[in-house]
N, CA, C and O atoms as a printed pandas DataFrame, in Angstrom:
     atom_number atom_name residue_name chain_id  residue_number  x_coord  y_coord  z_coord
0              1         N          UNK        A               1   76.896  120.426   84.698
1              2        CA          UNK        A               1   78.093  119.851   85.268
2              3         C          UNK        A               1   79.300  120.708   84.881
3              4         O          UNK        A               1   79.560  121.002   83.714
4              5         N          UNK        A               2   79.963  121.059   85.864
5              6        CA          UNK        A               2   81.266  121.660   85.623
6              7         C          UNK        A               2   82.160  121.018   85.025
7              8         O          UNK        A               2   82.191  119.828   85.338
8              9         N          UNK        A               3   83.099  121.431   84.086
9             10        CA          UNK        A               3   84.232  120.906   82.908
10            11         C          UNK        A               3   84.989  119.797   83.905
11            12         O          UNK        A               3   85.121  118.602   83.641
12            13         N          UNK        A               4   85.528  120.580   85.300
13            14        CA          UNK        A               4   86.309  119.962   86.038
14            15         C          UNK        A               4   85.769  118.543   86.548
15            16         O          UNK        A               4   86.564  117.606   86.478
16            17         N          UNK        A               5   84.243  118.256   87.151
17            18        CA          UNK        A               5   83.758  117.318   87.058
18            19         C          UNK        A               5   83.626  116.546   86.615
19            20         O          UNK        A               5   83.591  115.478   87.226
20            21         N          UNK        A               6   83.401  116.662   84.650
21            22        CA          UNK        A               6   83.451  116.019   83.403
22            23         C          UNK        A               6   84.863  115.386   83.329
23            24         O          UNK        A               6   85.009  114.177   83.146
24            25         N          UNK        A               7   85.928  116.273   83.482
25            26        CA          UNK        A               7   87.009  115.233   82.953
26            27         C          UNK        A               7   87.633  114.335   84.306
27            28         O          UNK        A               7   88.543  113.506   84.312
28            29         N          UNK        A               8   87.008  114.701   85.132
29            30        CA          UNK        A               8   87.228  113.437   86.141
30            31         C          UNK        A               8   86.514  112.673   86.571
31            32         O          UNK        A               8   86.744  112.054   87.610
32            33         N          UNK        A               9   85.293  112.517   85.740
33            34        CA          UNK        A               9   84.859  111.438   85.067
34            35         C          UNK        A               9   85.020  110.580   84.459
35            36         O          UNK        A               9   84.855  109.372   84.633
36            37         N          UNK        A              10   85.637  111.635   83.061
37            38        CA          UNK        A              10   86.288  110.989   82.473
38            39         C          UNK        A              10   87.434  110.031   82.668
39            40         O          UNK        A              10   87.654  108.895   82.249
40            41         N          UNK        A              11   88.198  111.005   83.574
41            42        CA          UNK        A              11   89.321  109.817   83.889
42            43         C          UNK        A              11   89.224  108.604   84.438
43            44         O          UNK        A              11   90.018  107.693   84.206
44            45         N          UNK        A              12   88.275  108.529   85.171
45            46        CA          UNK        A              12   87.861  107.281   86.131
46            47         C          UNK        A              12   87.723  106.200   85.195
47            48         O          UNK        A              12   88.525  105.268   85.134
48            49         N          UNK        A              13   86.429  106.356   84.267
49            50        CA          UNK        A              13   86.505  105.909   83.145
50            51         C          UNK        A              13   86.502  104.980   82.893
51            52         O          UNK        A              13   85.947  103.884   82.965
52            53         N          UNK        A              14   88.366  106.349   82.016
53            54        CA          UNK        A              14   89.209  105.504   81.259
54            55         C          UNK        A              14   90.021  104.865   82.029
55            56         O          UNK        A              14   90.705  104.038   81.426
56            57         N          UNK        A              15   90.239  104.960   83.389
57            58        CA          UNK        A              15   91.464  104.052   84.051
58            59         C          UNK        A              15   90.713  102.615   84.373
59            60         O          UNK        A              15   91.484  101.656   84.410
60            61         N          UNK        A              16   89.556  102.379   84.570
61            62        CA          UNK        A              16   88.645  101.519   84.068
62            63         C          UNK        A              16   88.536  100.536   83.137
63            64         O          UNK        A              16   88.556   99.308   83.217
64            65         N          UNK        A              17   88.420  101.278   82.271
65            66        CA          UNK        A              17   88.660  100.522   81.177
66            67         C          UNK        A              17   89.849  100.001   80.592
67            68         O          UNK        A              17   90.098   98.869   80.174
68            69         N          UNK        A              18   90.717  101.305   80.651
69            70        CA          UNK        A              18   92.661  100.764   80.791
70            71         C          UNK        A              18   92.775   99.605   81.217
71            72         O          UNK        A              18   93.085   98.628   80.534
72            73         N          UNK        A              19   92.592   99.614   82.096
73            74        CA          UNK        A              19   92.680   98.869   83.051
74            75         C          UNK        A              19   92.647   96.953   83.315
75            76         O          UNK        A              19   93.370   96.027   83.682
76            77         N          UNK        A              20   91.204   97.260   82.803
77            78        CA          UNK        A              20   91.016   95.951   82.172
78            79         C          UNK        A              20   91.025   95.369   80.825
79            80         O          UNK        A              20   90.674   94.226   80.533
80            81         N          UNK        A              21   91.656   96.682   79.692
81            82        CA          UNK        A              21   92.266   95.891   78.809
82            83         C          UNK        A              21   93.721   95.641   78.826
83            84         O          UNK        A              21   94.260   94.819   78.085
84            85         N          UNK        A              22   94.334   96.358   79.676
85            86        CA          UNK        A              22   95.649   95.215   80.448
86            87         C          UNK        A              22   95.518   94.027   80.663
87            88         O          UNK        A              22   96.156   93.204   80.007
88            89         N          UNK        A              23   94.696   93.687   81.589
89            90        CA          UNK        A              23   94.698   92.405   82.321
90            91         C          UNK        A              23   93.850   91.506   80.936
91            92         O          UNK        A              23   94.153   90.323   80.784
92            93         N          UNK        A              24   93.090   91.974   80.241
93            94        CA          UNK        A              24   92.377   91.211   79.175
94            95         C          UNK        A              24   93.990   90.645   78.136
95            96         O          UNK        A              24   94.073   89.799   77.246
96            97         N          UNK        A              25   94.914   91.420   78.666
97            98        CA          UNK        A              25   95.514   90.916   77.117
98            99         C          UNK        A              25   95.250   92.369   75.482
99           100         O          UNK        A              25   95.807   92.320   74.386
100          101         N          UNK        A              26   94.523   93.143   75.843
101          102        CA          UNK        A              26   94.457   93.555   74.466
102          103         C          UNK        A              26   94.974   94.669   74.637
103          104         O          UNK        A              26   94.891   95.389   73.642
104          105         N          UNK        A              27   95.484   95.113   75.511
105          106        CA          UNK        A              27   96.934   96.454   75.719
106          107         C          UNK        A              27   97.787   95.792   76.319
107          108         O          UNK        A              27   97.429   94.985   77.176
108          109         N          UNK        A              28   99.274   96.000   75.972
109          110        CA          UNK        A              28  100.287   95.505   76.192
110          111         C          UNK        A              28  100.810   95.744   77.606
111          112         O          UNK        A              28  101.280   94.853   78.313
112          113         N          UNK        A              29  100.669   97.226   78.012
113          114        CA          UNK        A              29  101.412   97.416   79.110
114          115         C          UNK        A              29  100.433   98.829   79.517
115          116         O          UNK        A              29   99.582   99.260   78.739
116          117         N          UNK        A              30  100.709   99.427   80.817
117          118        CA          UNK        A              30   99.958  100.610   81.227
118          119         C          UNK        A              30  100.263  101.861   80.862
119          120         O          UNK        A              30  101.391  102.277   81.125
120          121         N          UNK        A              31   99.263  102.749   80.147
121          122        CA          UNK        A              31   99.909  103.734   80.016
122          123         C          UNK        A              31  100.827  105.114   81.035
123          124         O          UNK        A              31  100.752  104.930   82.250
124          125         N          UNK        A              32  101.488  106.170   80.665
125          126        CA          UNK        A              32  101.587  106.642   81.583
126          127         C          UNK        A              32  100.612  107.951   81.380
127          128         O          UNK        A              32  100.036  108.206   80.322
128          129         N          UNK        A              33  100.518  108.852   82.760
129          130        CA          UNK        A              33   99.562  109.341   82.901
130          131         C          UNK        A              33   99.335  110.845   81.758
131          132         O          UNK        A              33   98.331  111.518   81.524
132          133         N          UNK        A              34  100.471  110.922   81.345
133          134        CA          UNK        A              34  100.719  111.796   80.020
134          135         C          UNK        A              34   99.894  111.241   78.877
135          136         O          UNK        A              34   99.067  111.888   78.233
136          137         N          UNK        A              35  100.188  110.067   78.712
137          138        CA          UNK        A              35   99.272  109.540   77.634
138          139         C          UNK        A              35   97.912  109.119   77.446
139          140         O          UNK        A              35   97.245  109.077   76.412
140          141         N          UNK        A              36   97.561  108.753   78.868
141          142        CA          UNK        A              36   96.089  109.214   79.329
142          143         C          UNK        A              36   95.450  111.055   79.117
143          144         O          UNK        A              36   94.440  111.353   78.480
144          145         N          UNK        A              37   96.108  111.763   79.635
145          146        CA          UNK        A              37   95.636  113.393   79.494
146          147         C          UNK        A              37   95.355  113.425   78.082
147          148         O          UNK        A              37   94.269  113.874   77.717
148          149         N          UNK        A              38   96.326  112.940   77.106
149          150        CA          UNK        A              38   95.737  113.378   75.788
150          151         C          UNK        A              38   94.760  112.400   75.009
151          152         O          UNK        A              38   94.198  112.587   73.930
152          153         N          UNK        A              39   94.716  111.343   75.830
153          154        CA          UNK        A              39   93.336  110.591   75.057
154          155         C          UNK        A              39   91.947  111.034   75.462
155          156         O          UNK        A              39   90.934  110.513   74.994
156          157         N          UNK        A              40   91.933  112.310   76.615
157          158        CA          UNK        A              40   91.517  112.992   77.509
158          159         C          UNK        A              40   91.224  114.383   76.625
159          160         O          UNK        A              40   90.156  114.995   76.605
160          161         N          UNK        A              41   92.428  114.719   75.909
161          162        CA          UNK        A              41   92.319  115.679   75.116
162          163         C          UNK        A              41   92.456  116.883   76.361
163          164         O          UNK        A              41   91.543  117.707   76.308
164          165         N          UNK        A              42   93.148  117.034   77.126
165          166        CA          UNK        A              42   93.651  117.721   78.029
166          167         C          UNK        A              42   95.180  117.888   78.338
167          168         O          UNK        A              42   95.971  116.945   78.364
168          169         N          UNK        A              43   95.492  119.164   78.563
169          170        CA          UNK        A              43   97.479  118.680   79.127
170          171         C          UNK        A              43   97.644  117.797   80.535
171          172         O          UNK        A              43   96.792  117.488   81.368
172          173         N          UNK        A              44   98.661  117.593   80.493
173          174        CA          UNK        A              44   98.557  116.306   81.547
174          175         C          UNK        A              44   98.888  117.514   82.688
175          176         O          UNK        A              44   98.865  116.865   83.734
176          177         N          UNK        A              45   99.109  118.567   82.966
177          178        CA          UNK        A              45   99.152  119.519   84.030
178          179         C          UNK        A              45   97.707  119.800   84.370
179          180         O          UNK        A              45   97.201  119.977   85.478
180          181         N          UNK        A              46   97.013  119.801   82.855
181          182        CA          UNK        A              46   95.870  120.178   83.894
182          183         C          UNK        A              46   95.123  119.157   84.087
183          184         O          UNK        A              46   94.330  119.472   84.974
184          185         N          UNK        A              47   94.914  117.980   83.707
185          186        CA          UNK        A              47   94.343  116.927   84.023
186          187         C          UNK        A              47   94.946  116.487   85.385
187          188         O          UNK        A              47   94.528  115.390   85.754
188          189         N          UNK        A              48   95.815  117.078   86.200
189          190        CA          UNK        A              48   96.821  116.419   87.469
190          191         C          UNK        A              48   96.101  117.201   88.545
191          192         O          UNK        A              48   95.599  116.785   89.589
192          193         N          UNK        A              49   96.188  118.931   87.852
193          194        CA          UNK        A              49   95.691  120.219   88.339
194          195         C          UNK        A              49   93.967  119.804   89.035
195          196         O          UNK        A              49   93.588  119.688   90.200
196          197         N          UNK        A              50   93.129  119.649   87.528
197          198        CA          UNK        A              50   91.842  119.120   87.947
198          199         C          UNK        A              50   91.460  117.801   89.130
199          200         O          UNK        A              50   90.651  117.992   90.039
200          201         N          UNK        A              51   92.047  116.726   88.972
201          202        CA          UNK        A              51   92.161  115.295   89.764
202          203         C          UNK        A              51   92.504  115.758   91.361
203          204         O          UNK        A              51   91.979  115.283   92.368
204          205         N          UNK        A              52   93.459  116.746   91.306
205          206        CA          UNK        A              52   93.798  116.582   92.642
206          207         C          UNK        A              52   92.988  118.154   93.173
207          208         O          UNK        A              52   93.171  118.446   94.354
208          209         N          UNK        A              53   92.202  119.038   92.400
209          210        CA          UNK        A              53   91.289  119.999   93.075
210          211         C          UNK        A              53   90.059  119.116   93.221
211          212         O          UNK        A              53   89.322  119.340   94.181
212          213         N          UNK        A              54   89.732  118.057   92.306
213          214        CA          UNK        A              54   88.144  117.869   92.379
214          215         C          UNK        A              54   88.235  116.883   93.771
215          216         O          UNK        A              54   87.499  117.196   94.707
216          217         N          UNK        A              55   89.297  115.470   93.949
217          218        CA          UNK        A              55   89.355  114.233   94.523
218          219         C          UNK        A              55   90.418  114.682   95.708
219          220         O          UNK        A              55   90.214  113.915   96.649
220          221         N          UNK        A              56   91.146  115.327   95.941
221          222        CA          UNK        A              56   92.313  115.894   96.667
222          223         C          UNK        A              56   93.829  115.103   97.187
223          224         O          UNK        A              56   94.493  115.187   98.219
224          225         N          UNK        A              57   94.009  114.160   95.662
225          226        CA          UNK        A              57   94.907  113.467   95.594
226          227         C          UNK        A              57   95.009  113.313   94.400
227          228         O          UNK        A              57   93.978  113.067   93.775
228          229         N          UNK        A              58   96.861  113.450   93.371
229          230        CA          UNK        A              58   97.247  112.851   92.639
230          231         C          UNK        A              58   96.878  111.742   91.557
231          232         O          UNK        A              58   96.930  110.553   91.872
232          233         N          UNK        A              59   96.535  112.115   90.377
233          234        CA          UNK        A              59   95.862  111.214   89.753
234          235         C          UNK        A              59   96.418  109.522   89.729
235          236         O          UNK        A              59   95.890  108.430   89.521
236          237         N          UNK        A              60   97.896  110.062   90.098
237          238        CA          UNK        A              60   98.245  108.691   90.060
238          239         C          UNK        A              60   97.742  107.350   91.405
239          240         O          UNK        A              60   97.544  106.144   91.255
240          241         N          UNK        A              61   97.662  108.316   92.800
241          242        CA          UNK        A              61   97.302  107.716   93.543
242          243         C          UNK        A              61   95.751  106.814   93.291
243          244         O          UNK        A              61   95.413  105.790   93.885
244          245         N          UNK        A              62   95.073  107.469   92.358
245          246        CA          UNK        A              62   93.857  106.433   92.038
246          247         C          UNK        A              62   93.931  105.744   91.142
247          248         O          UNK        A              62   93.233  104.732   91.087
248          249         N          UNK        A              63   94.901  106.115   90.043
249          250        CA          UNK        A              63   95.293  104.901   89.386
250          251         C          UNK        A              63   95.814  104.004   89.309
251          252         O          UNK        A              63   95.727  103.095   88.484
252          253         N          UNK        A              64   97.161  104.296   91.170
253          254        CA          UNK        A              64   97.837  103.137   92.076
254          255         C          UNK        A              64   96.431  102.368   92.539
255          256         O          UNK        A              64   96.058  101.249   92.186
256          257         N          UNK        A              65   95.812  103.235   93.369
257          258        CA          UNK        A              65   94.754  102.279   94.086
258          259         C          UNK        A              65   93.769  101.518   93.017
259          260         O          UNK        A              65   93.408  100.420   93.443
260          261         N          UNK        A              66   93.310  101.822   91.860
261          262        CA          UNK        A              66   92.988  100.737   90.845
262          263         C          UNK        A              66   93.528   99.457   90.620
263          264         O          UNK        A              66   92.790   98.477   90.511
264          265         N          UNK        A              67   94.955   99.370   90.527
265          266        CA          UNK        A              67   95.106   98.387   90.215
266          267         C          UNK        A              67   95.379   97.707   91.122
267          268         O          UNK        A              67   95.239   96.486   91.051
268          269         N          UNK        A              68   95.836   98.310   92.199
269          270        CA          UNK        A              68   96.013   97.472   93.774
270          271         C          UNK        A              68   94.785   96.487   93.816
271          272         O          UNK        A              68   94.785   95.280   94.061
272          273         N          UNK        A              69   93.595   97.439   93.468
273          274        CA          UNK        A              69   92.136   96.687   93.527
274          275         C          UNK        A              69   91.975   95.360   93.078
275          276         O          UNK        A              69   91.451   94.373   93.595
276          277         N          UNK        A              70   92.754   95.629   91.602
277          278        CA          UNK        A              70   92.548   94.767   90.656
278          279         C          UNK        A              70   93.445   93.295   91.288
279          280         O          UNK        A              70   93.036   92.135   91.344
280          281         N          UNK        A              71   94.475   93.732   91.616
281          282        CA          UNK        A              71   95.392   92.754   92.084
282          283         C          UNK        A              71   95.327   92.237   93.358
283          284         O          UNK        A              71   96.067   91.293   93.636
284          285         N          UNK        A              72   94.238   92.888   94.549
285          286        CA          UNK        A              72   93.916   91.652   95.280
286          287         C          UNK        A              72   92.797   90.741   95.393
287          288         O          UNK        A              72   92.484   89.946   96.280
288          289         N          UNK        A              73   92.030   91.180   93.784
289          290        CA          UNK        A              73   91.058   90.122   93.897
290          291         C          UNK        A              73   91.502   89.170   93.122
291          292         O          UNK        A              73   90.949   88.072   93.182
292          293         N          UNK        A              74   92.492   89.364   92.315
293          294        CA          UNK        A              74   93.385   88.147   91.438
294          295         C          UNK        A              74   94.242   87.457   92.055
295          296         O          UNK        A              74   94.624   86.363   91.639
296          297         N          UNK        A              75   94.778   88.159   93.439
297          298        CA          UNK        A              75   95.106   87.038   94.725
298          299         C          UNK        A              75   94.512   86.307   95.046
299          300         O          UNK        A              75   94.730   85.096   95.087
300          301         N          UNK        A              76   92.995   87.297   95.558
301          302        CA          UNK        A              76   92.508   86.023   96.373
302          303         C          UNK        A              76   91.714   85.319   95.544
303          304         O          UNK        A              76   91.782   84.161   95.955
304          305         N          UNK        A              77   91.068   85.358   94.700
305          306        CA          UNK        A              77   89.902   84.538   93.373
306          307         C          UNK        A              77   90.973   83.633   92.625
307          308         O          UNK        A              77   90.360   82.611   92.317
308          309         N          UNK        A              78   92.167   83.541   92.231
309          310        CA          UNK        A              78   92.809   82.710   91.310
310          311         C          UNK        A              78   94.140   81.993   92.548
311          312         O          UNK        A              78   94.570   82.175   93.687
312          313         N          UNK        A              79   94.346   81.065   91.275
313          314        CA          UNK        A              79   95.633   79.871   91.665
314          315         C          UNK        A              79   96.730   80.287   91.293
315          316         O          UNK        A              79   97.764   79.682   91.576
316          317         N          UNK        A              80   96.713   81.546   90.492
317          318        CA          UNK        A              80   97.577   81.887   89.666
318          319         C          UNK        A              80   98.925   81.906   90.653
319          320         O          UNK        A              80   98.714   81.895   91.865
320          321         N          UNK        A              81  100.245   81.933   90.194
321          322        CA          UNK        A              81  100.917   82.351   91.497
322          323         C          UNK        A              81  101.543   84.104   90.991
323          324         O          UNK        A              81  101.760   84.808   90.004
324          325         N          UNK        A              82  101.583   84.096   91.983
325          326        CA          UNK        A              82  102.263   85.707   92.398
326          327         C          UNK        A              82  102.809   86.682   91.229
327          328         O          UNK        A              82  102.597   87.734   90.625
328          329         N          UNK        A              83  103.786   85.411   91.367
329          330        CA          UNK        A              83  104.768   86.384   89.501
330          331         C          UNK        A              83  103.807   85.818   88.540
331          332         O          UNK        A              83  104.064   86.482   87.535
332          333         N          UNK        A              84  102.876   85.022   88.224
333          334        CA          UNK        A              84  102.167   85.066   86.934
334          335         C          UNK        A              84  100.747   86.086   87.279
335          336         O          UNK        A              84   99.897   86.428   86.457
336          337         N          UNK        A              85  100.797   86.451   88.802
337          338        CA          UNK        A              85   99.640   87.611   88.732
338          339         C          UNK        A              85  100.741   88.689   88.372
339          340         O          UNK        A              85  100.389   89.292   87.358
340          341         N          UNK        A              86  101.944   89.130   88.856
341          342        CA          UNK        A              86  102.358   90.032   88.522
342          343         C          UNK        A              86  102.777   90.432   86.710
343          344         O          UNK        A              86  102.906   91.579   86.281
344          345         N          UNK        A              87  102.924   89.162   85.891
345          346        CA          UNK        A              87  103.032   89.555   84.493
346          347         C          UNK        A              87  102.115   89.650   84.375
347          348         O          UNK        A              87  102.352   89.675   83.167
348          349         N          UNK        A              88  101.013   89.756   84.421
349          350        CA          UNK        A              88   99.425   90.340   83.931
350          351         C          UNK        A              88   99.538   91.420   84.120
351          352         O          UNK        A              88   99.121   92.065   83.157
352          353         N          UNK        A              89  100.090   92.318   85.297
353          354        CA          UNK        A              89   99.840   93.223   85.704
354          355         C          UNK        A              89  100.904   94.133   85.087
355          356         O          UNK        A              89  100.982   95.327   85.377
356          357         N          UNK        A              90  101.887   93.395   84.049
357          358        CA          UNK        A              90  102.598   94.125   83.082
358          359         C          UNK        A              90  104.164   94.383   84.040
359          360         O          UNK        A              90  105.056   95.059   83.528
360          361         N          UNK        A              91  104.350   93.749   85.480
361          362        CA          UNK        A              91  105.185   94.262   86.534
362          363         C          UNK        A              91  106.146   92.639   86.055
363          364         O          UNK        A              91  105.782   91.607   85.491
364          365         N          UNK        A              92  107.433   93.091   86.601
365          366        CA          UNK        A              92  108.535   91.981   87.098
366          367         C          UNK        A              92  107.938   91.806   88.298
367          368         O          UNK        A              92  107.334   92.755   88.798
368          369         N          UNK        A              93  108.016   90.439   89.020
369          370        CA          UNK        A              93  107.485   89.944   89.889
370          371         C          UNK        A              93  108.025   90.651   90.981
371          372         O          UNK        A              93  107.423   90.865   92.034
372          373         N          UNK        A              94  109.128   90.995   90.721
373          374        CA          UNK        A              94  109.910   91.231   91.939
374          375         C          UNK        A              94  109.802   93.418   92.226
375          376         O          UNK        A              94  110.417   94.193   92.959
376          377         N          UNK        A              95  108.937   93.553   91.415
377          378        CA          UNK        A              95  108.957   95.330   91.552
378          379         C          UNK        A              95  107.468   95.044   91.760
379          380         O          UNK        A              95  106.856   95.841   92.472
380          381         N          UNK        A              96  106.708   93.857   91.153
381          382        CA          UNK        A              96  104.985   93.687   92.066
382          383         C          UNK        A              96  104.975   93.509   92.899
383          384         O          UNK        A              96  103.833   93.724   93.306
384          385         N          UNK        A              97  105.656   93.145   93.742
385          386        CA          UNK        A              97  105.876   92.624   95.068
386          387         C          UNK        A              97  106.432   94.204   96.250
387          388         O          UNK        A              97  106.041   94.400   97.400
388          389         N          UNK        A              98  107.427   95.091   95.423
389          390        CA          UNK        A              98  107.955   95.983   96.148
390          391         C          UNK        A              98  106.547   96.684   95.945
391          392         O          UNK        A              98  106.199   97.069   97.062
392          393         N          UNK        A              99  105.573   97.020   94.987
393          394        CA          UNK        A              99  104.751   98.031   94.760
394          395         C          UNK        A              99  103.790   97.366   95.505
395          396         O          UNK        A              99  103.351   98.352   96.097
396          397         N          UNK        A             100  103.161   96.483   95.905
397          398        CA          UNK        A             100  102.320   95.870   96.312
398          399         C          UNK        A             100  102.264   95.904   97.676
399          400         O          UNK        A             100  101.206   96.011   98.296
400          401         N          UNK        A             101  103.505   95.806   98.251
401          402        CA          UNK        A             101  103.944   96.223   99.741
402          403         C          UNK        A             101  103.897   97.603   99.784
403          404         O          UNK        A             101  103.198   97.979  100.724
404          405         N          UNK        A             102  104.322   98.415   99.198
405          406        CA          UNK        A             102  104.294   99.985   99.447
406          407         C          UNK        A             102  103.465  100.260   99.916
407          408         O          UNK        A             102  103.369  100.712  101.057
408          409         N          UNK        A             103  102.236   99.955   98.770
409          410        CA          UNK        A             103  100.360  100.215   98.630
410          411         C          UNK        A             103   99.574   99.578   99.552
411          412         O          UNK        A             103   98.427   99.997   99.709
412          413         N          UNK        A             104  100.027   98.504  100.292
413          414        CA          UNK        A             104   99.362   97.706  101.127
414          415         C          UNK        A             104  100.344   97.488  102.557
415          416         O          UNK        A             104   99.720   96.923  103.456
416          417         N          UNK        A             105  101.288   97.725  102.783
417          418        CA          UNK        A             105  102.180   97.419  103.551
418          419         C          UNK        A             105  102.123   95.937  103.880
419          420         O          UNK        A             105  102.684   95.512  104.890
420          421         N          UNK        A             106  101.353   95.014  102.919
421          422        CA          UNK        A             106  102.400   93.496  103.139
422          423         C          UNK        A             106  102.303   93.253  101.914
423          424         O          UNK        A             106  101.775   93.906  101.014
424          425         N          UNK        A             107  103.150   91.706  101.906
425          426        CA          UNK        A             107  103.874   91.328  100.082
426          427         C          UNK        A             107  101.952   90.857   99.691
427          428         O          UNK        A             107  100.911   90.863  100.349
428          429         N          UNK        A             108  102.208   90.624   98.754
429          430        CA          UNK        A             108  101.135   89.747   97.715
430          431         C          UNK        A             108  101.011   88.181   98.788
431          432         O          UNK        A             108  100.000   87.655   99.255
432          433         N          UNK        A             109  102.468   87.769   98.905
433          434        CA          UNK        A             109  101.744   86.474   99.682
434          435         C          UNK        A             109  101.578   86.126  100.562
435          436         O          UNK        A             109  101.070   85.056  100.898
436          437         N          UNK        A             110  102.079   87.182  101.319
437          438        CA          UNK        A             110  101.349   87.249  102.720
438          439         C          UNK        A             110   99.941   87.725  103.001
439          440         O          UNK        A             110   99.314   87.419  104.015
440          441         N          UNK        A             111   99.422   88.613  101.880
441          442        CA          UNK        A             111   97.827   89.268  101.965
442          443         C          UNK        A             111   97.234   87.921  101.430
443          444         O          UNK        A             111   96.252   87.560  102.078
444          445         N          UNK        A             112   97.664   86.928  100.202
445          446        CA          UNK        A             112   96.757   85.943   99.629
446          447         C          UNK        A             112   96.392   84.788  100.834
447          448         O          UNK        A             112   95.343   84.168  101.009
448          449         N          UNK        A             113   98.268   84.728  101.947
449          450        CA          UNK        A             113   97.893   83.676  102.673
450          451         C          UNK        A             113   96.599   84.153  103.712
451          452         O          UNK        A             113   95.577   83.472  103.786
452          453         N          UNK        A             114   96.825   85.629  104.632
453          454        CA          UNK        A             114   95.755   86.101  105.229
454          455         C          UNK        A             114   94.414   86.326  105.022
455          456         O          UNK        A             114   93.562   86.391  105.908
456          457         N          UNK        A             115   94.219   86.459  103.696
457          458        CA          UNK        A             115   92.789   86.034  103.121
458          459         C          UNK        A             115   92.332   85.074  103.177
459          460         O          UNK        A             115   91.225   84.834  103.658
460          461         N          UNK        A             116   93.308   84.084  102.553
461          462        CA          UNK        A             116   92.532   82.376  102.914
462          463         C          UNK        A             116   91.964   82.068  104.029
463          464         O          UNK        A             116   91.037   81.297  104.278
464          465         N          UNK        A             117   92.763   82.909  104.848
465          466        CA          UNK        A             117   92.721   81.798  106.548
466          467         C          UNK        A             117   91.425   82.558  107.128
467          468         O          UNK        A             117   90.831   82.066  108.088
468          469         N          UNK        A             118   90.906   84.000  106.422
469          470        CA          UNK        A             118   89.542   83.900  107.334
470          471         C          UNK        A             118   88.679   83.100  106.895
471          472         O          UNK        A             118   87.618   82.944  107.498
């Protein structure tokens, strides 16, 4: 296996696992992607360098689309409401909502109401 392969592996991972020790409660908030490269034991240039030669997008874009993941099955599976999915997700309700629309082009409660109704 090529190095480049290995650490984007690696990264997957760890955004994985990040990931869900956010939402578990046992990390406070998300790291940024600098501080991922060196738990990586890589510079974060070339960990950006590698991600976007091996996958051909921005590491951040898969670590946007992770948690997007994460956050519309906590729409549609829980009662929770919106801003208490968005403090899990370490966000002000009101910048989960702008990021959530960006990534999806509708709010959180308009995707939770459109889920229900199929």
């Amino acid at each position: 296996m090529k190095r480049s392969e290995e650490i984007t592996m690696q990264y997957f991972a760890f955004l994985d696992k990040h990931i869900q020790e956010v939402l578990s409660g046992s990390v406070s908030e998300f790291m940024e992607l600098n501080e991922i490269a060196k738990h990586l034991a890589v510079s974060h240039t070339h960990l950006t360098d590698t991600i976007k030669k091996e996958k051909g997008q921005h590491p951040c874009y898969f670590y946007d689309e992770k948690i997007i993941h994460e956050a519309k099955i906590m729409i549609i599976d829980s009662h929770h409401s919106i801003a208490e999915i968005a403090r899990v997700f370490t966000y002000d309700p009101s910048n989960f909502s702008k990021f959530f629309k960006k990534m999806t082009g509708t709010t959180p409660g308009t995707f939770r109401k459109n889920s229900r109704s199929i």
